[in-house]
C-alpha positions, 0 to 999 in steps of 0.5 A: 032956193038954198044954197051949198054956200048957206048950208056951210055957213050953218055948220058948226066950228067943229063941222066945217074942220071936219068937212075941210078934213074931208076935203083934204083926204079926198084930193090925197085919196081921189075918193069922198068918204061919207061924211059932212060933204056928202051930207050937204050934197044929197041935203041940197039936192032934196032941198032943191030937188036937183041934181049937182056933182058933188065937186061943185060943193068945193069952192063954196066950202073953201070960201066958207072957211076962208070966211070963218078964218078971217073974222 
């Protein structure tokens, strides 16, 4: 199985800030835009052929970030 937590891993620098951005206009906003985030969710339900809510991609990508913050 792939995880939400490796699909992160793989972005980009560039990526994963605007994935972070996302994230950040989401909790201002209440609403998820297309985008980085919402491409990973639909990609890792494909993968996997499941289906998860969206906000459970949160703590995978902060954790994500932290990592590559801290290296």
């Amino acid at each position: 199985m792939i995880t939400t937590e490796s699909m992160f891993f793989d972005l980009s620098d560039d990526e994963l800030r605007r994935a972070f951005e996302e994230y950040e206009q989401w909790r201002e906003t209440g609403v998820l835009e297309e985008g980085v985030i919402r491409n990973i969710h639909r990609n890792f339900e494909e993968k996997n052929d499941m289906t998860v809510m969206v906000h459970t991609l949160t703590e995978p990508l902060l954790y994500v970030v932290i990592k590559r913050l801290i290296k």
